[in-house]
C-alpha positions in Angstrom: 0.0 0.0 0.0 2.8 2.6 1.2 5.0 1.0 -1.7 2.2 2.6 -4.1 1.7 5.4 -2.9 5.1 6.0 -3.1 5.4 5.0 -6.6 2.3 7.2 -7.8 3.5 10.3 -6.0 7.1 9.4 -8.1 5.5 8.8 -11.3 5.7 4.9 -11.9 3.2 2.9 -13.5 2.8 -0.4 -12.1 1.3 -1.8 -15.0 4.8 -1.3 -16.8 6.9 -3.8 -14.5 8.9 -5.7 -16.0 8.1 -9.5 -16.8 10.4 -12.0 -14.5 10.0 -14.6 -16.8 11.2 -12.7 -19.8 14.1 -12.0 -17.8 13.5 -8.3 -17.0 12.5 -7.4 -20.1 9.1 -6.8 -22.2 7.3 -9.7 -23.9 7.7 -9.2 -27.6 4.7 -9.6 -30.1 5.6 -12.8 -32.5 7.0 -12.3 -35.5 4.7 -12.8 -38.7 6.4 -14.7 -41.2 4.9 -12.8 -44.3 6.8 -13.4 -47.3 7.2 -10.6 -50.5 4.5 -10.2 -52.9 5.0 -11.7 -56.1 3.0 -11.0 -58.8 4.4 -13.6 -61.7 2.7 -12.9 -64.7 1.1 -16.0 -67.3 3.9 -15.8 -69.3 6.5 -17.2 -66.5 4.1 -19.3 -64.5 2.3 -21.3 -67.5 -0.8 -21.5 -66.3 -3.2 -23.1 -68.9 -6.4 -21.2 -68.2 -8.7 -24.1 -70.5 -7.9 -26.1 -67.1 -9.5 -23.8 -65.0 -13.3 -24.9 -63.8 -15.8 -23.0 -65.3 -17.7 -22.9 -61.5 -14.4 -21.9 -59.9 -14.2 -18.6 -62.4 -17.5 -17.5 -61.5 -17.6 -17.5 -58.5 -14.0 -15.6 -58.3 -15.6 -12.5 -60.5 -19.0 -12.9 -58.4 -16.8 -11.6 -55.9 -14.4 -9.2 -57.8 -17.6 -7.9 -59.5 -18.9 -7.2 -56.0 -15.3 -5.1 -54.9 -14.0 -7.9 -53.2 -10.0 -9.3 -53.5 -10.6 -13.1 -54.9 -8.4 -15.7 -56.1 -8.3 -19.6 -56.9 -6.3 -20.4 -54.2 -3.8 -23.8 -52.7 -3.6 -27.5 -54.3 -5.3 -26.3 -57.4 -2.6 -23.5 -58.2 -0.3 -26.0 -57.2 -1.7 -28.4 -60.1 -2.3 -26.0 -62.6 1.2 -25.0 -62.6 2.1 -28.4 -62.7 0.0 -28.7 -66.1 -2.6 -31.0 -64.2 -6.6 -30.2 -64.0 -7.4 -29.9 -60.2 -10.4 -32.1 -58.6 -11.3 -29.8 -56.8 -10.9 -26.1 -56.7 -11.0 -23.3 -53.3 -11.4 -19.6 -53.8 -9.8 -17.2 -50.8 -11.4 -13.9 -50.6 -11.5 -10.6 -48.4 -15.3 -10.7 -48.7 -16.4 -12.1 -44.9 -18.7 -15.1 -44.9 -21.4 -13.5 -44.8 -20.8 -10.9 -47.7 -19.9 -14.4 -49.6 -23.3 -16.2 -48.9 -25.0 -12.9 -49.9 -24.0 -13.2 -53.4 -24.6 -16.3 -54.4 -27.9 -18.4 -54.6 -27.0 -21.3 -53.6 -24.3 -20.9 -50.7 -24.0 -22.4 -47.1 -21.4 -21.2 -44.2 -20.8 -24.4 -42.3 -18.0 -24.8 -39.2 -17.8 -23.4 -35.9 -14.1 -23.3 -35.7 -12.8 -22.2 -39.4 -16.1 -21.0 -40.7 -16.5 -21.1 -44.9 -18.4 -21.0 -47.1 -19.6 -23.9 -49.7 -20.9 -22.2 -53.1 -23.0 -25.0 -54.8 -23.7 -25.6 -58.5 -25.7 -28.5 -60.2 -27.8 -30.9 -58.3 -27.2 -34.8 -57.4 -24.6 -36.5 -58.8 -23.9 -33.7 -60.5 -23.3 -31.2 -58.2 -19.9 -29.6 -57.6 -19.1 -27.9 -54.3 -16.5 -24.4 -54.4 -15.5 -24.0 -50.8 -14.8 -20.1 -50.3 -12.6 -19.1 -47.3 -11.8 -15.6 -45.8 -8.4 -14.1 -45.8 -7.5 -15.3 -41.4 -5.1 -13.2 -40.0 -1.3 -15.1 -38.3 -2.4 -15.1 -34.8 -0.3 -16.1 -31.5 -1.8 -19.3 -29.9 -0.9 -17.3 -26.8 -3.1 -14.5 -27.5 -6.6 -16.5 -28.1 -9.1 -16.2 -25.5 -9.3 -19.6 -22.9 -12.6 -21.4 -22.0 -12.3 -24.3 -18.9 -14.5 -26.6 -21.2 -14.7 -28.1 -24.9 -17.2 -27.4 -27.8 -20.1 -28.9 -26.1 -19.9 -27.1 -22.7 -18.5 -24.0 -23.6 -21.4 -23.2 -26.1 -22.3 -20.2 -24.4 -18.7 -18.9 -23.9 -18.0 -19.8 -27.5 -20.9 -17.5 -28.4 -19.3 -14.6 -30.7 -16.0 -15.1 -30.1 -13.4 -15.1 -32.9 -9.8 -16.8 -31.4 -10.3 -19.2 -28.5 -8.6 -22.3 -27.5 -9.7 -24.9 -24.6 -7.2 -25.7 -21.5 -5.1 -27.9 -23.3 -4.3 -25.9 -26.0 -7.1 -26.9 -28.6 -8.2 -24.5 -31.3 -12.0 -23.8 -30.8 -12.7 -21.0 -33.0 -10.4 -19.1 -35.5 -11.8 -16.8 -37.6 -10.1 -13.6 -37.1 -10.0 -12.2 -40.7 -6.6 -10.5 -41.9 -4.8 -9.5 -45.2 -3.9 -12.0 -47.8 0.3 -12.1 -47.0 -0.9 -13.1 -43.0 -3.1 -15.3 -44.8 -0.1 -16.8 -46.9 1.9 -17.3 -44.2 -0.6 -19.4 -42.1 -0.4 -22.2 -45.2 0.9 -25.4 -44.8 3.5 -25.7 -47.0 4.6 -22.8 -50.0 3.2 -24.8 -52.8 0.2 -24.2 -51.3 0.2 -20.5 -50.6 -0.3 -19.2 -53.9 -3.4 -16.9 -55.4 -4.6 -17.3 -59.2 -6.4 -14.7 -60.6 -8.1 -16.4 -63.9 -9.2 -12.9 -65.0 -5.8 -11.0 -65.3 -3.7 -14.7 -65.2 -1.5 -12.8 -62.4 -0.2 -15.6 -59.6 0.3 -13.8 -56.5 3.2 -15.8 -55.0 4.8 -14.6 -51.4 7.1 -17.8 -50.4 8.4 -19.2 -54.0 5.8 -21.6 -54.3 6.1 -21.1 -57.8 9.2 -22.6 -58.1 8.9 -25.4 -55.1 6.3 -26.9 -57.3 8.1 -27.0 -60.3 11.2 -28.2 -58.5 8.7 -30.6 -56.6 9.7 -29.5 -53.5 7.5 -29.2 -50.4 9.0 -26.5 -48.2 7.0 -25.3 -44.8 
């Protein structure tokens, strides 16, 4: 209490102590491992655009028609640079999921902890299912938000909350949205971390995955 008083009457903020367990000095904020933008035009990457889905290109200028950033995104850049048609194609986007669902007829958000949105086309056996994702920001683990329970009894603390994990450590919900190089830096490996536009033929490439895949390399 005297201790304090002493201290306001001096001018020190408490609240700016150092950290013991960082050894006297202030935590840092973790380092985002965004690469360099790339943009590596058609004539370098040899896309062949006839091996782009038909579904997949209109749903990316649904959502550039409507202002938003959108791009054929991960294993299917990876193929088409590889001169193989992809099975299946995913779009990354600014749009949220809701501006997503908005614009097309037939689309569905599903998942609790990395929501998305499934853009439909056809019916039956026919049908073919684009899954649209939102740019996710490169969050700390540390920093998400901890519930004492799991998906079941932490409904209610789950309830509008974007980054949380359970006690052990498990991801529960993360949907914080960010820019597209955070985005590119949360991806698995670099082969997967590359955005085709179809409409200008531009691959937006921050790690080299452009020239992992055509070496065959997986790098993290």
């Amino acid at each position: 209490m005297i201790k304090s008083f002493i201290d306001k009457i001096l001018g020190k903020d408490p609240a700016k102590k150092r950290s013991p367990a960082s050894g006297g000095r202030a935590a840092k904020a973790p380092r985002i491992p965004v690469g360099k933008r790339v943009d590596v035009p058609q004539s370098e990457h040899g896309i062949d655009p006839s091996l782009v889905d038909d579904r997949a290109r209109r749903v990316v200028e649904t959502l550039q028609d409507a202002g938003y950033e959108a791009y054929i995104v991960g294993g299917a850049v990876r193929d088409l640079i590889l001169g193989h048609r992809p099975k299946d194609f995913d779009v990354a986007t600014n749009a949220t999921p809701e501006q997503v669902k908005s614009l097309f007829r037939r689309a569905f958000i599903i998942g609790r902890r990395f929501r998305i949105v499934h853009v439909v086309y056809g019916r039956g056996r026919e049908n073919e299912v684009i899954e649209v994702s939102t740019f996710r920001a490169y969050l700390d683990a540390t920093a998400a938000e901890q519930v004492t329970g799991n998906e079941k009894t932490s409904r209610k603390e789950l309830a509008d909350k974007s980054h949380v994990v359970d006690a052990s450590g498990r991801v529960l919900r993360d949907n914080v949205w960010g820019p597209q190089d955070q985005d590119a830096a949360r991806r698995d490996f670099t082969v997967n971390a590359m955005y085709y536009d179809p409409h200008t033929g531009v691959v937006v490439d921050y790690h080299g995955g452009i020239k992992d895949a055509k070496k065959r390399v997986l790098r993290m």
